[in-house]
C-alpha positions, 0 to 999 in steps of 0.5 A, spaced: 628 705 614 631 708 619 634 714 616 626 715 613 624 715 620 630 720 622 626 724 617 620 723 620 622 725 627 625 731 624 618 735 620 616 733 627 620 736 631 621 741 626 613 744 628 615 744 636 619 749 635 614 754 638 612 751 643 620 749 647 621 756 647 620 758 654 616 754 660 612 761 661 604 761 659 602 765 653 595 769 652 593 773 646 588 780 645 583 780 640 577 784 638 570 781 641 564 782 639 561 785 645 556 779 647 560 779 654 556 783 660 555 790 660 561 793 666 558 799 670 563 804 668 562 809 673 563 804 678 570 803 675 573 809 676 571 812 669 569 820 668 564 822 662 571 825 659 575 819 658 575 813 653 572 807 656 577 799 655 574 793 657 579 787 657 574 781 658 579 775 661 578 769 666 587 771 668 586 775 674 593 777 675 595 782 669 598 789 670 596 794 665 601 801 662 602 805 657 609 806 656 609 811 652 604 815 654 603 814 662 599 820 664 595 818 659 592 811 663 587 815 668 584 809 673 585 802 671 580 798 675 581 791 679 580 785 677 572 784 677 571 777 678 562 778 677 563 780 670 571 778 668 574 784 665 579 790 667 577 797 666 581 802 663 579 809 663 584 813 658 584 819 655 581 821 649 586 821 642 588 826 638 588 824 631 591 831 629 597 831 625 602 831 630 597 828 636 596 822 639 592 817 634 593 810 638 596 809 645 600 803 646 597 797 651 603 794 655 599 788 659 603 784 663 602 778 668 608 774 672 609 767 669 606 769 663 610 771 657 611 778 655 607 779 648 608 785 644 605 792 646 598 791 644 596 798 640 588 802 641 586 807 636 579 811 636 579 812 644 574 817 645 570 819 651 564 816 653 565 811 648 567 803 650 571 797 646 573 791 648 577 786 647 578 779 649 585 776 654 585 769 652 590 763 653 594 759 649 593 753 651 592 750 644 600 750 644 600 745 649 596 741 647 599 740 640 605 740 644 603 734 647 600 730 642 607 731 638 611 729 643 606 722 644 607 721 636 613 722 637 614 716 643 610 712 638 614 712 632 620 711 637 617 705 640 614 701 633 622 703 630 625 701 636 630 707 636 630 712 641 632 720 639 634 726 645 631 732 643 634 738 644 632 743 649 630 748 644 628 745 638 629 750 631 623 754 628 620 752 622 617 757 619 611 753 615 606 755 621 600 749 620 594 753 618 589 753 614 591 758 607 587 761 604 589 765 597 586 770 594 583 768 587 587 772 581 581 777 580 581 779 587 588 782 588 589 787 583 595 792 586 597 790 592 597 798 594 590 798 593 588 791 596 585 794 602 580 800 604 585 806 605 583 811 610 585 818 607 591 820 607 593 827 612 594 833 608 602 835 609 605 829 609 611 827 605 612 820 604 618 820 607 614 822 613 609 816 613 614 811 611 617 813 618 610 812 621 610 806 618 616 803 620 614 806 628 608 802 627 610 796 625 616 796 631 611 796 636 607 791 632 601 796 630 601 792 623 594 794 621 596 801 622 604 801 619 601 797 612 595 804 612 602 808 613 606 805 607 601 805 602 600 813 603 607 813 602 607 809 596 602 813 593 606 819 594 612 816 591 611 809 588 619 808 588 620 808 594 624 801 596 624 802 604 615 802 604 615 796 601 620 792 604 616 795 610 610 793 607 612 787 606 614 785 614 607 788 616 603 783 612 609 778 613 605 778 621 599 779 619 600 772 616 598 775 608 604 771 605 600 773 598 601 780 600 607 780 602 610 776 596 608 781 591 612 787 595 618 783 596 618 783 588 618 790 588 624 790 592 627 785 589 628 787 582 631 793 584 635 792 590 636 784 592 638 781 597 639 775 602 633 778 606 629 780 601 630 773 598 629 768 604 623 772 607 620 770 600 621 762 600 618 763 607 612 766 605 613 760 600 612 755 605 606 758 608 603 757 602 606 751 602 608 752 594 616 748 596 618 749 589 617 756 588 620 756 595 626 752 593 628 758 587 627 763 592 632 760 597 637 759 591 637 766 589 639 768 596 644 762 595 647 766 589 647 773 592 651 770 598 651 763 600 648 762 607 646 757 612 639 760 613 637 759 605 640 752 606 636 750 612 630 752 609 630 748 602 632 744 607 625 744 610 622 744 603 624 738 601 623 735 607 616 737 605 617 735 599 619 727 601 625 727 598 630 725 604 637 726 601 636 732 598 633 735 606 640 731 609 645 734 603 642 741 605 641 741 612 648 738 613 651 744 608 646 749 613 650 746 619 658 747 616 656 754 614 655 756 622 647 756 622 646 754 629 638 751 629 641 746 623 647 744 628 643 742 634 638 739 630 642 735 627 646 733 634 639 731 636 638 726 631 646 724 631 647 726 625 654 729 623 656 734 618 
């Protein structure tokens, strides 16, 4: 009873992870749909010849910058607490080759922690976009309620756990997955709507865009450069591993799956093989999971392939199989499995 309930406490602390990472408040940008109040543009210090950016928010402390291209951030307006937004007036994008497509947005607030810079494309002059400055707050209200679980279970069992400072992160993101029927994803290549690609370029030159974009967190934009890319040359191993990442954090594990078994047949690897047993686990299919953390086990037996069947069958109920792996993760050096298990006063 009280090893099940260790277990217990384990898929638990196993979803705080996200949020024991850091005290400072976390916002996202998304698109908005533009039912906010129309802002007076001229009044923000915006000129006919620039682009106009609206950031509606309630958080009246942020910075604004373009880290790439500086001069090209031409007034950034006040907090405006009548309408609740920042103004930003930027010079239009280049979309020639070789010119400006997008400006990266770098948005920062003191106690706030820093997101990746957030990329805009599309900028012309006279014309708006707006965008949406909101807080996480479901994290710590979520974070919260765990933690009042957590006391219940600990009191009804009469065992108390010490959770460590930084609990480990476990991948399986609680969502809701939605999977695309079999009709549906045909070519992954051509799952989605292709803008056309630029005369003159190779595939090595979108590959390499790609990669710039998917290291600033423009993932849209990366998985447009690495499907022209593979139009050109269908072979090349590095767009695909690099489509896969894109649609890793896009959240489209379906996608991501099937470019990561294009690399795999030609080039396995560790990496290759546990990001597919994680993509697995946000699908929640733990068995399919669990043959992927075994693969990478054969090419190279390591801790985070061991720690993630670990969780598998942990989801899967099966208690001495989640122990057996988390302890073989532990006495392999992985450094998240050893403090969970000290948490839990667990030896390996």
């Amino acid at each position: 009873m009280k090893h099940n309930f260790i277990i217990l406490l384990f898929e638990l602390c196993s979803t705080v992870c996200v949020f024991s990472q850091g005290t400072l408040q976390e916002f996202v940008i998304e698109k908005d749909g533009n039912d906010n109040p129309p802002v007076i543009y001229k009044s923000k210090g915006c000129t006919p010849d620039v682009g106009v950016i609206v950031f509606y928010t309630s958080i009246p402390d942020l910075n604004f910058s373009l880290p790439d291209t500086p001069s090209r951030l031409k007034n950034v307006s006040a907090f405006d607490k009548i309408n609740n937004c920042y103004v930003l007036c930027m010079q239009p994008t280049d979309t020639k080759i070789g010119g400006i497509m997008q400006y990266s947005v770098a948005v920062t607030g003191t106690g706030y922690k820093p997101i990746p810079a957030f990329m805009i494309s599309g900028i012309k002059a006279g014309i708006a976009q707006y965008f949406n400055i909101k807080l996480k707050e479901y994290r710590k209200n979520s974070f919260e309620n765990l933690k009042n679980e957590i006391a219940r279970l600990e009191e009804e069992n009469g065992i108390t756990v010490e959770m460590v400072d930084q609990v480990p992160v476990d991948p399986v993101y609680k969502k809701e997955i939605i999977r695309p029927k079999e009709e549906e994803t045909g070519d992954v290549a051509d799952s989605v709507d292709r803008k056309p690609a630029a005369p003159g370029y190779s595939a090595i030159s979108w590959y390499r865009e790609g990669k710039s974009n998917n290291n600033t967190g423009n993932f849209s934009e990366a998985i447009r450069c690495y499907r022209n890319a593979l139009e050109i040359d269908p072979s090349l191993l590095d767009a695909w591993n690099g489509l896969a990442v894109a649609y890793f954090h896009l959240g489209k594990y379906f996608e991501a799956i099937e470019c990561y078994k294009k690399v795999a047949e030609n080039n396995p690897s560790v990496t290759v093989w546990n990001y597919m047993g994680i993509c697995y686990q946000h699908l929640q299919e733990y068995d399919n999971a669990i043959d992927c953390f075994r693969e990478s086990n054969g090419i190279a037996n390591n801790g985070s392939a061991w720690y993630g069947m670990g969780l598998c069958y942990a989801k899967k109920k099966n208690h001495t199989k989640t122990m057996k792996c988390l302890k073989k993760a532990a006495q392999l050096g992985h450094k998240e499995t050893q403090e969970l298990l000290t948490g839990i006063n667990k030896k390996w």
